[in-house]
Steps between C-alpha positions, in 0.01 A plus 500: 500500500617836419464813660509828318525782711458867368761793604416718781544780262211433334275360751528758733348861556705778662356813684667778698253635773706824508269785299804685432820395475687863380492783318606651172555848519519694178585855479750753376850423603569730780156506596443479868254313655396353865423121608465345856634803686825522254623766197568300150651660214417384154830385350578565134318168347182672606378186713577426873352125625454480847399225730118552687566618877141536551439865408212610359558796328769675279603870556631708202518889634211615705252199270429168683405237306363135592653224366235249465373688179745336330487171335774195540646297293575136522754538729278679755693824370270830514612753245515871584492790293603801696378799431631846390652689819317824560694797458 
């Protein structure tokens, strides 16, 4: 009698139950921004990925901006477009 027995890989079914895993921050390099309590800096690719620390909101100049607005990607990735500073 043989027994055929199917890869894990296909058989099985993966979830995360973490909403969001990170961020993707896109902006204009240089552009300053604030996330869980801290001061990030757009660097020159124009992106900045950060890992979730619970915050729920972004702040870019005096604007403060929730972060659940945003959708995720496969990876549990949300994808923010920051906005224009004020002058």
């Amino acid at each position: 009698m043989t027994t055929i027995i199917l890869p894990l890989i296909l058989a099985a079914h993966l979830t995360c139950g973490i909403g969001t895993v990170g961020y993707r921050f896109v902006g204009k390099p240089g552009q300053k921004f604030e996330y869980g309590r801290r001061t990030y800096m757009v660097p020159p690719q124009g992106w900045i990925e950060l890992i979730a620390d619970g915050a729920t909101t972004v702040r870019v100049g005096r604007r403060r901006i929730p972060l659940n607005i945003w959708p995720a990607d496969q990876f549990s990735i949300r994808h923010v477009a920051l906005p224009k500073e004020e002058e």
